[in-house]
C-alpha atoms as a printed R data frame, in Angstrom:
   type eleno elety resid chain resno       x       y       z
1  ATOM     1    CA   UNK     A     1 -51.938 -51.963 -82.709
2  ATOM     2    CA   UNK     A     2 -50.755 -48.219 -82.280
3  ATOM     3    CA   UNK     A     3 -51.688 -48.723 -78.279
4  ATOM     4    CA   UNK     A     4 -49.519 -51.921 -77.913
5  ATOM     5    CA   UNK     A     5 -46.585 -50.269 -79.825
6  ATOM     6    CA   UNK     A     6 -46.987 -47.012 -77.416
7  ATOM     7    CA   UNK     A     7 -47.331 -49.531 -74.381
8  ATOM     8    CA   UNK     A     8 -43.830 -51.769 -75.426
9  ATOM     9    CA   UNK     A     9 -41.731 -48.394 -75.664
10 ATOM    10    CA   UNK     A    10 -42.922 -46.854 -72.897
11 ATOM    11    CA   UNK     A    11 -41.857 -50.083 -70.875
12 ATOM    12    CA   UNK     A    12 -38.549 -49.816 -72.774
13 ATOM    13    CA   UNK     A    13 -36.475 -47.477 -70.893
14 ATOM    14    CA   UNK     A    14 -34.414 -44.475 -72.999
15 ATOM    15    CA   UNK     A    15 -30.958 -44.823 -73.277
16 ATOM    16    CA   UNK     A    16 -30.347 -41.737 -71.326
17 ATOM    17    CA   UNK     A    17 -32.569 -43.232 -68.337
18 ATOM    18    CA   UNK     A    18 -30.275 -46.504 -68.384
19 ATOM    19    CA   UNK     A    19 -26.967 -43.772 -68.248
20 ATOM    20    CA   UNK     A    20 -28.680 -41.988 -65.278
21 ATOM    21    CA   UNK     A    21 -29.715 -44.947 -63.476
22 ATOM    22    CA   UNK     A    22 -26.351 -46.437 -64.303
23 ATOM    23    CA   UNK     A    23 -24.365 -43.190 -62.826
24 ATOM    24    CA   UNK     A    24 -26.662 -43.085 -59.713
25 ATOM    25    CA   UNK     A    25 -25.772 -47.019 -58.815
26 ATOM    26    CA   UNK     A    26 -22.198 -46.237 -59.145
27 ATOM    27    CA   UNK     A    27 -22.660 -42.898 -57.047
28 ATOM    28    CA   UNK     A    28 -24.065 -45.303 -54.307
29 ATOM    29    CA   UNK     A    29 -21.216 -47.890 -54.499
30 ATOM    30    CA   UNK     A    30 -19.204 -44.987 -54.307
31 ATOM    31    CA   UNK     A    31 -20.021 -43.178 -51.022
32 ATOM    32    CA   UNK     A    32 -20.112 -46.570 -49.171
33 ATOM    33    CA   UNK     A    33 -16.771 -47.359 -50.683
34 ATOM    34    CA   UNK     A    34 -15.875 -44.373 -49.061
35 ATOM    35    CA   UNK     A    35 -17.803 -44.830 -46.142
36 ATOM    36    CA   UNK     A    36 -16.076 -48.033 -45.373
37 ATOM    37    CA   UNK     A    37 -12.704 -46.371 -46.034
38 ATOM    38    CA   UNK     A    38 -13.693 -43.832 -43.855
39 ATOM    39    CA   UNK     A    39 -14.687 -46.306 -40.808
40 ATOM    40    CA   UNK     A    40 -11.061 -48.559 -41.347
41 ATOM    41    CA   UNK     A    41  -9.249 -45.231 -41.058
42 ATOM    42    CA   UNK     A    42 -11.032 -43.772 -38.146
43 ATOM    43    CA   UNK     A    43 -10.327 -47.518 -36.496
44 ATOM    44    CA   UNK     A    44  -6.890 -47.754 -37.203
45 ATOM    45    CA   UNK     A    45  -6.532 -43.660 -36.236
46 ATOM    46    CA   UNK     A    46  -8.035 -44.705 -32.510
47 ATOM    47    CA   UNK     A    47  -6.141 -47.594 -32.507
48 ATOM    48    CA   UNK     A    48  -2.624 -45.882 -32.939
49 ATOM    49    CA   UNK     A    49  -3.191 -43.372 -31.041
50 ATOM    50    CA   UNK     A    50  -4.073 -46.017 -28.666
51 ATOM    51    CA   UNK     A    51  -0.772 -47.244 -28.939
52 ATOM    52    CA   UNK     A    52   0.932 -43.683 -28.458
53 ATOM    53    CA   UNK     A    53  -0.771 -43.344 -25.015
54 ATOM    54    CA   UNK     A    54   1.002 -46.649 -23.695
55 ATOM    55    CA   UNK     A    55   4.387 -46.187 -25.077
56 ATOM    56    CA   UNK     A    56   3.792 -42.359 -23.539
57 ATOM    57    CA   UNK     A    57   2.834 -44.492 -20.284
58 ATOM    58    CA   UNK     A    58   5.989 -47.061 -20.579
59 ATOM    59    CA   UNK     A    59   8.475 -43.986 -21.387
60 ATOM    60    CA   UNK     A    60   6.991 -42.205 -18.096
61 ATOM    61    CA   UNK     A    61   7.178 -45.165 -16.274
62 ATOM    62    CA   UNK     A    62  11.102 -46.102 -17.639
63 ATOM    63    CA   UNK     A    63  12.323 -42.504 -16.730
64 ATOM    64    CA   UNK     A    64  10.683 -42.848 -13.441
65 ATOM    65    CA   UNK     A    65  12.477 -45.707 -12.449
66 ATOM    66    CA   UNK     A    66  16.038 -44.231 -14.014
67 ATOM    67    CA   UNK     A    67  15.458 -41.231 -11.833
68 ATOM    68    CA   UNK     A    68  15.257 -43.612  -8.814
69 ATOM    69    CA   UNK     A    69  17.565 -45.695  -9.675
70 ATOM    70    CA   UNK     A    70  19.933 -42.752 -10.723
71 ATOM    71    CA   UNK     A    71  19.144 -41.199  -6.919
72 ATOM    72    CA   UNK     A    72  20.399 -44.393  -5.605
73 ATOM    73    CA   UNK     A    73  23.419 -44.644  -6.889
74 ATOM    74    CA   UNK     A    74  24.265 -40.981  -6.102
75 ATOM    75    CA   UNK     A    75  23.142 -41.739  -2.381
76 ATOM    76    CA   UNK     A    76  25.661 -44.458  -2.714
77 ATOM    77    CA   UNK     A    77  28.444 -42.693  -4.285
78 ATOM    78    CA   UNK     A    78  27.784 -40.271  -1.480
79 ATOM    79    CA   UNK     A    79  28.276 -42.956   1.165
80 ATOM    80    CA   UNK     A    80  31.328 -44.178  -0.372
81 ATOM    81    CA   UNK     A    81  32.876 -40.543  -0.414
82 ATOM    82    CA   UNK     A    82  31.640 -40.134   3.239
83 ATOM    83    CA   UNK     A    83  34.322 -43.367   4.268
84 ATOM    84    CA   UNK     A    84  36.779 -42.569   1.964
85 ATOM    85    CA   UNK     A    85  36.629 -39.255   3.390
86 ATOM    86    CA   UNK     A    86  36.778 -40.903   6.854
87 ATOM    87    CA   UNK     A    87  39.831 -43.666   5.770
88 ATOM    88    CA   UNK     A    88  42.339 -41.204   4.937
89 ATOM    89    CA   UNK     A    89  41.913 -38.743   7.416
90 ATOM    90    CA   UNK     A    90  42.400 -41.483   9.529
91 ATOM    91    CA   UNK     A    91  45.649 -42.378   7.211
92 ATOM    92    CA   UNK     A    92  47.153 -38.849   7.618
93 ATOM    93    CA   UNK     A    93  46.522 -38.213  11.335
């Protein structure tokens, strides 16, 4: 009788047991929480910066053309002066 009481609380776990095993599970949970957190961040991280790089590639590309375009106009301007210049000195001679 003494050897089937001994056996029953030995299969019985201590309270403290249940706390530690309890603690560890939620430790686990835990880190991969985390983990996951970790992975959605990094993701979204690569992603903007991502993002940066084109609108960095788009700005480039916009100033690029406003130079050109910018460079036309004062090649035209230019032209203009050049037969206004011509027109009135052919007014006052």
């Amino acid at each position: 009788m003494r050897i089937e009481q001994d056996t029953n609380q030995k299969k019985v776990p201590q309270p403290w047991k249940k706390w530690i095993l309890l603690l560890a599970i939620i430790q686990i949970l835990t880190v991969s929480q985390m983990w996951q957190m970790n992975q959605k961040i990094w993701k979204a991280l690569v992603h903007q910066s991502q993002d940066v790089i084109q609108l960095g590639d788009r700005l480039s590309d916009h100033l690029r053309n406003e130079n050109r375009h910018i460079e036309a106009m004062n090649q035209l301007l230019e032209e203009c002066n050049q037969r206004l210049e011509g027109y009135l000195n052919q007014i006052s001679n």
